[in-house]
N, C-alpha and C positions, 0 to 999 in steps of 0.2 A: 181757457186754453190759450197754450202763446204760441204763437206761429212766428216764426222770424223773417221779415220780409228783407231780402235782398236789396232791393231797388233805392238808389240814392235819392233820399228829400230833396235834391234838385234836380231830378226827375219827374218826381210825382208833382212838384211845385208846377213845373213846366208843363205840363197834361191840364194842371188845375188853371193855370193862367190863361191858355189857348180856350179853355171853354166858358172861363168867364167874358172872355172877350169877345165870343161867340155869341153869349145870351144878353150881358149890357151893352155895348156896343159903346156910344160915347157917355150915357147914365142911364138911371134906373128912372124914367118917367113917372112911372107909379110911384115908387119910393120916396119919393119928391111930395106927396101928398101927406107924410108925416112929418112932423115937426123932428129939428135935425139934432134937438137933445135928447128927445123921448128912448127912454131906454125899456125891453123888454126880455123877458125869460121864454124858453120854447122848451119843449120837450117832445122827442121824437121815439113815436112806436113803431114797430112792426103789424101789422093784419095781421099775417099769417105768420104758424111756424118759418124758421129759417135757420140757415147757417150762416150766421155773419162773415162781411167781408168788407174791406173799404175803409177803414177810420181813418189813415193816415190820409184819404184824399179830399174824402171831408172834414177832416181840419184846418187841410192848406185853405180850402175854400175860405174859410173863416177868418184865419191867418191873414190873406192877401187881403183881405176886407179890411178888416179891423184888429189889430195886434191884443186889442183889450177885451172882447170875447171871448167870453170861457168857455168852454164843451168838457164837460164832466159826465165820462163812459161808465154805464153800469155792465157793459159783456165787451168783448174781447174779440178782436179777429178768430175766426175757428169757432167762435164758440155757438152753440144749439137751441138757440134764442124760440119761446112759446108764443103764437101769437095774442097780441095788445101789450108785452110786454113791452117796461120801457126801457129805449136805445140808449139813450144821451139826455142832457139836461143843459141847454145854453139860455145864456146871458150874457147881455151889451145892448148894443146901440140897433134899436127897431130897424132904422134904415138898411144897414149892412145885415142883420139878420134875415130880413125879408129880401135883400139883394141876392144872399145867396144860399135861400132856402130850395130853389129847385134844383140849380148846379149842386150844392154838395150831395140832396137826392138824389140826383143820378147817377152818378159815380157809386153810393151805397145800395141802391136799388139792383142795378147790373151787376155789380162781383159780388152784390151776396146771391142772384142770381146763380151763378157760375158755380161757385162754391157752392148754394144749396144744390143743383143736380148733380154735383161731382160727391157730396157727401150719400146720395140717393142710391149712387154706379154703385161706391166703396161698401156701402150698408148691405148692397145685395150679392156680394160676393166675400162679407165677413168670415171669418175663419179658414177660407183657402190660401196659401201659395202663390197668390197671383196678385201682379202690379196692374194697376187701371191707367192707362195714359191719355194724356189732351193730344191734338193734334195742333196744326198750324191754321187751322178751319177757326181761325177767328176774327172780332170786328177790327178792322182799320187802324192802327194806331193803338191799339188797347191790348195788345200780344202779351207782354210782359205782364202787365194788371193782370189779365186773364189769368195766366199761368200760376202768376200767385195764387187767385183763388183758388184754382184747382186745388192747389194743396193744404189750402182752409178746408178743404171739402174733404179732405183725406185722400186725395187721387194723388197721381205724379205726371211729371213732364216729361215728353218725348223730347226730341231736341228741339231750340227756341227758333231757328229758321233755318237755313240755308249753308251756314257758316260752321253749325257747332256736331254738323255730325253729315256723316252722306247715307242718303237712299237711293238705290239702285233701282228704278223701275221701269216697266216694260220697255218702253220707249229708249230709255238710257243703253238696254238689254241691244235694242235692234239697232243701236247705234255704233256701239263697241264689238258688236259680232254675236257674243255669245255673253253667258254668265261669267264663265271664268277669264273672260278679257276683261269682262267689266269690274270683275273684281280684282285681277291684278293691276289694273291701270289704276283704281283707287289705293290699291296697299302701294303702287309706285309714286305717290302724292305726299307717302309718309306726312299726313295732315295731324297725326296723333288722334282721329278721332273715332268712336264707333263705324263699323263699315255694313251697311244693312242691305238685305234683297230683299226687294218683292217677288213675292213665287205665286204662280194660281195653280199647280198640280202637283203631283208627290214628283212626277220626274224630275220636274225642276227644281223640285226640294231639294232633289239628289244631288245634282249638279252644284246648287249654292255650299252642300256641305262640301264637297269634293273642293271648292274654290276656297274654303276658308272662311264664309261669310261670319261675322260676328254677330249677327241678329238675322232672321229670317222672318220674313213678315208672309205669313200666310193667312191671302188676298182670297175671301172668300169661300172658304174650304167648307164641307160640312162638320159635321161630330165627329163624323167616321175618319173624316179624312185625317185632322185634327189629331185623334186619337191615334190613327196610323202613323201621322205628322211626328209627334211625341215617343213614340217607338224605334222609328227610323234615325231617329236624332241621338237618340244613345246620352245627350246633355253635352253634345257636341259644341253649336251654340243655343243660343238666348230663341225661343222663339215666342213669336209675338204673332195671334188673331188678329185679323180688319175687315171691315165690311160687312154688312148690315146686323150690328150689335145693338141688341136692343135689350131695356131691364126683362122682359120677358125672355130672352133667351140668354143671358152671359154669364151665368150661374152654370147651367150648363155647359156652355164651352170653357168657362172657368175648371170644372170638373177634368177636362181632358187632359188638365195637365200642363198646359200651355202656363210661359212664364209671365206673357204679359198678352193686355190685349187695350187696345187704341180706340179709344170716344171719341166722333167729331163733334156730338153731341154737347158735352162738356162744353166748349165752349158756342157752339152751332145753336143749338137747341133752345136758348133758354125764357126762360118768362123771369121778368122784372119784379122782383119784389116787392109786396104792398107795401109800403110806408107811412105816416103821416105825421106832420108836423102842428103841433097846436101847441098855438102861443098865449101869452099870458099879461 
């Protein structure tokens, strides 16, 4: 599978440089215990099934190391990796291989993390209608990474922060007055961008439509409501489930009809992928 990553190589360079600088510091002390022409081969598995994620950051790792390193990929971002199968195959220089054998791990361990629970969400709500989204519920600096994987995993992105879209929520609600202050005040912004509500009842479902809302995020609703949700809406706008979504229930509220519904989990939730490296 190819997934097309958006994000500029002097981006990911940038993420990968700041963490190597985190884990060598001024050098590799151990490293130093190999002789500084010994060259060696590695090959990197998976443990467990997965959804890969990551190649572009573990390359840079390698890159900023040693230019003469080879990382020859047998699977593909996106792609539904078995586990012990094998990732990659490198050769070069032992010192820099072993310099940045845990740094480029964890950058491929966590977004195929990401990507493996976002491909789990998508699997369980296969052949409906409905879009599975990330939210902003994720690690520190790794927002953008993150979201790519989501979409190795088959999910999609809400908007990336702050900037690329407005949400309307309670608080915003009791600020501006009512719903439809708070939504004319945001279409008075003319930002060009989606304009969303949070709603927790059908009343104020009602209200979001009467204001024009362009997405209506219904915050916690049951089936019923959901389903009432989806009737009242006529395909008026976009509406979107949140709160407490779990693989146990989102097949079902997938069912209601609803057009989209928001994982924090996605990126919140996740367990690291096993990996391991063995050298040669």
């Amino acid at each position: 599978m190819t997934i097309e990553n958006p994000l500029p190589a002097a981006f990911i360079a940038s993420q990968v440089k700041l963490s190597l600088l985190e884990d060598i510091g001024q050098e590799d002390l151990t490293a130093n215990l190999i002789p500084a022409d010994a060259v060696a081969s590695a090959t990197l598995i998976t443990r467990e099934d997965a959804t890969l994620c990551g190649m572009q950051w573990f390359n840079s790792v390698f890159e900023q190391l040693d230019a003469s390193i080879s990382v020859n990929w047998k699977a593909q971002d996106g792609d539904r990796v078995k586990a012990n199968s094998i990732l990659c195959e490198l050769h070069g220089p032992a010192r820099s291989l072993l310099t940045g054998e845990r740094t480029a791990m964890n950058f491929l361990q966590t977004l195929s993390a990401t990507a493996t629970l976002s491909s789990v969400y998508a699997d369980a709500v296969s052949g409906l209608p409905v879009k599975i989204l990330d939210t902003r519920k994720t690690i520190p600096g790794w927002r953008v990474a993150q979201k790519y994987a989501v979409k190795c995993g088959g999910c999609f992105n809400h908007r990336v922060g702050l900037y690329d879209g407005i949400l309307i929520k309670e608080n915003h609600i009791m600020a501006a007055g009512s719903i439809e202050r708070a939504v004319h005040q945001a279409k008075a912004l003319s930002a060009n961008v989606p304009i969303e509500v949070e709603v927790e009842s059908l009343a104020e479902l009602k209200q979001a439509l009467v204001a024009g809302a362009d997405i209506i995020l219904l915050d916690n609703f049951t089936i019923d409501d959901l389903k009432q949700a989806v009737t009242l809406n006529k395909g008026q706008s976009e509406l979107e489930a949140s709160g407490g979504i779990t693989l146990g229930n989102i097949r079902s509220i997938a069912e209601t009809g609803v057009d989209r519904i928001s994982v924090g989990a996605l990126t919140k939730d996740i367990k690291a992928v096993d990996l391991s490296m063995r050298f040669s």
